[in-house]
C-alpha positions as CSV (number, residue, x, y, z in Angstrom):
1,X,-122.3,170.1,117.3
2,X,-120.3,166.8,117.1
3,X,-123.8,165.1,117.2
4,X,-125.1,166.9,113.8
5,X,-121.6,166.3,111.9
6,X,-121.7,162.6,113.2
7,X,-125.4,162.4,112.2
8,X,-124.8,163.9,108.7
9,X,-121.3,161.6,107.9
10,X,-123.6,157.9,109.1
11,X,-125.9,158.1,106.0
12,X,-122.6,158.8,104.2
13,X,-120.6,156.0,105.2
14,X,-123.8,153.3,104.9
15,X,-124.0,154.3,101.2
16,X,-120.2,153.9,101.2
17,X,-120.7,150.6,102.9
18,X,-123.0,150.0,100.8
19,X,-121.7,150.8,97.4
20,X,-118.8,148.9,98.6
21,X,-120.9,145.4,99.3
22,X,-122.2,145.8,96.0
23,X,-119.0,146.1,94.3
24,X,-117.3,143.1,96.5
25,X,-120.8,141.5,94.8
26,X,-120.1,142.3,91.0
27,X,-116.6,141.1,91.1
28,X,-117.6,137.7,92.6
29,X,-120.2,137.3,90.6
30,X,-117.5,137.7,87.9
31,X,-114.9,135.4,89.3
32,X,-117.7,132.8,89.6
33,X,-118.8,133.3,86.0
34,X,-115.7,132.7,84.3
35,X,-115.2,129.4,83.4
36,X,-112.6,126.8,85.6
37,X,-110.3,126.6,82.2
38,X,-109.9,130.4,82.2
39,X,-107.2,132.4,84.6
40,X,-108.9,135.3,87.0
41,X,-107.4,138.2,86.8
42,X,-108.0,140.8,89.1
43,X,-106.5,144.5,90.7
44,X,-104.8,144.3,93.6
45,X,-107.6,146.6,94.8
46,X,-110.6,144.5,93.4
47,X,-109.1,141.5,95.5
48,X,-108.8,143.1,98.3
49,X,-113.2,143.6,97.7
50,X,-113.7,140.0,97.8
51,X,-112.1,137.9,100.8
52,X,-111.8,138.9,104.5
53,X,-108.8,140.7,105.8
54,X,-107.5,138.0,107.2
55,X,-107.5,135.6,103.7
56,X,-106.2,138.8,101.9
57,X,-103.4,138.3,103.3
58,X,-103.0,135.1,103.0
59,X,-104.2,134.9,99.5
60,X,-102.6,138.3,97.8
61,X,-100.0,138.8,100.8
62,X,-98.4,135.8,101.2
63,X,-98.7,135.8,104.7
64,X,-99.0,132.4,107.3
65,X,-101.7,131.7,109.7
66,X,-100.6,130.4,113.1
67,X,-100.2,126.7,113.2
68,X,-103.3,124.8,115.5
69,X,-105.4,127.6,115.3
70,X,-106.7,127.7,112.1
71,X,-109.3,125.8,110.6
72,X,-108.6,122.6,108.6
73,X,-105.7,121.4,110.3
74,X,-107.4,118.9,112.6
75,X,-110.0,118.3,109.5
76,X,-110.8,114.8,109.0
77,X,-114.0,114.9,107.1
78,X,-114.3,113.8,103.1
79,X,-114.5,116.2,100.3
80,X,-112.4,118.8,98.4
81,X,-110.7,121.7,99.2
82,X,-111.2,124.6,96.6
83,X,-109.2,128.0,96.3
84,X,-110.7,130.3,98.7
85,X,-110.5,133.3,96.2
86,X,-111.6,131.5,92.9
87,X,-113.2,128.1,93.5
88,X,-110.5,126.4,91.9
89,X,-110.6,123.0,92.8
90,X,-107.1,122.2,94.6
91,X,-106.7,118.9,96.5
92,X,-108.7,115.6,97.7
93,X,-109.0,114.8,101.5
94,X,-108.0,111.4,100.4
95,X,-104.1,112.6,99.8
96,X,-105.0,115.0,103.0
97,X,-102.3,113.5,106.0
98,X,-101.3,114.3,109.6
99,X,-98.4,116.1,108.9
100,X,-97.8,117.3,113.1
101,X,-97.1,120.8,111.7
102,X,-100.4,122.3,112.8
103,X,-101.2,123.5,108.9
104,X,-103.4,121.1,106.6
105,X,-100.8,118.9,104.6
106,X,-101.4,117.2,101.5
107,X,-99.6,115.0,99.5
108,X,-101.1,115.4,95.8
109,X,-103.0,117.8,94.1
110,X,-105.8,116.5,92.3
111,X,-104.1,117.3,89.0
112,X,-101.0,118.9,88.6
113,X,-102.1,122.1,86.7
114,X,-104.2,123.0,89.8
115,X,-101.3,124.1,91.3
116,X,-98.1,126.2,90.4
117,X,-95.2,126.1,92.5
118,X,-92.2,128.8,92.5
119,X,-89.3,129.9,94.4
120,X,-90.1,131.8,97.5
121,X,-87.1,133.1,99.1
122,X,-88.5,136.1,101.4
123,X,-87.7,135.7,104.7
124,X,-84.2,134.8,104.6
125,X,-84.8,131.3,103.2
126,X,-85.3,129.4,99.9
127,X,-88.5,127.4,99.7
128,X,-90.9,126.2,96.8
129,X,-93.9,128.5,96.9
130,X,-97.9,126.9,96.2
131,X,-100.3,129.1,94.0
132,X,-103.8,128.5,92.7
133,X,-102.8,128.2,88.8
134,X,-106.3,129.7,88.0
135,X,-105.6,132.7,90.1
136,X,-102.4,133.3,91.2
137,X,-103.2,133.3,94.7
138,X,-100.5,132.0,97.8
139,X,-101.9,128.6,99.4
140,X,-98.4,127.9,101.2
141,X,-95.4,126.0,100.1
142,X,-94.5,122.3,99.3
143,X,-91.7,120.1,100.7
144,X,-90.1,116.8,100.0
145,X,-90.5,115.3,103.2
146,X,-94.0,114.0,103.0
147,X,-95.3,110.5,102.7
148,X,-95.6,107.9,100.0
149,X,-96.1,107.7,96.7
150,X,-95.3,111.4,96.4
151,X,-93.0,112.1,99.4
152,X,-94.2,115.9,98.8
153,X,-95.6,117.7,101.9
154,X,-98.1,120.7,100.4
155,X,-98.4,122.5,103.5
156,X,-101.2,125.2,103.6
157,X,-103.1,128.0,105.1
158,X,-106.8,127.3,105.6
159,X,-107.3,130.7,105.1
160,X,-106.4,130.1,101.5
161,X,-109.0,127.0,101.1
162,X,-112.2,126.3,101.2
163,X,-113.4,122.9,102.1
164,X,-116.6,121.2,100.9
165,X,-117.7,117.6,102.0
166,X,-118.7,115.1,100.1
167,X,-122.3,114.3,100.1
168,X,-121.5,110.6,98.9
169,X,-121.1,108.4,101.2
170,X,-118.3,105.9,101.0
């Protein structure tokens, strides 16, 4: 008996599955065809379609990633690092710096409307949040304690960014 309800609910939840890849599909395809000078704006429940888990909550959540074990920390390669969610283009791993705090540190975006910054104060503290200006989504936060010429330390999740090398070489 448990063998014909289980076989009888599988095709069910493969055209679920299904229905539900081709949905995720549609709504990047849309995020990707609107132009980089024009905000995304999405449901709470069509964003949760588009990254994994783990970068929802990052992105939509506002959560942190562990420091050291995530994945552009130790990055030293050349490129850009683009909104995971949108594609925005955020920040240049020439303003990328060792920051010893385990998260990928930046001093600069590459322009300043990339980026919005906002007062976080959850967790019993008052810090200056980082968003994605196209999107709205949560990078991480920015301090003053970084490095010259800024002295601003964007620290971020990599879960939140995307990185893609150069293919110049310099």
């Amino acid at each position: 008996m448990q063998y014909l309800i289980l076989s009888l609910l599988c095709p069910l939840s493969v055209r679920l599955s299904l229905a539900e890849d081709a949905e995720a599909t549609r709504i990047q395809r849309h995020i990707e065809s609107t132009p980089m000078t024009q905000k995304v704006t999405l449901s709470a429940e069509q964003w949760r379609k588009v990254p994994t888990p783990g970068q929802f909550q990052v992105l939509r959540e506002a959560k942190t990633e562990p420091p050291y074990k995530n994945q552009y920390w130790n990055n030293h390669g050349k490129g850009i690092y683009l909104c995971a969610a949108c594609g925005n283009q955020l920040f240049g791993s020439d303003t990328k710096f060792e920051s010893r705090t385990g998260w990928p540190s930046f001093y600069a975006p590459l322009a300043t409307d990339k980026v919005t910054v906002t007062t976080d104060t959850s967790h019993g503290m008052t810090r200056d949040e980082v968003r994605c200006a196209r999107c709205g989504s949560h990078l991480g936060h920015v301090f003053n304690d970084g490095p010259p010429p800024t002295r601003l330390r964007y620290c971020l999740n990599s879960a939140a960014l995307k990185f893609v090398k150069s293919t110049t070489e310099q």
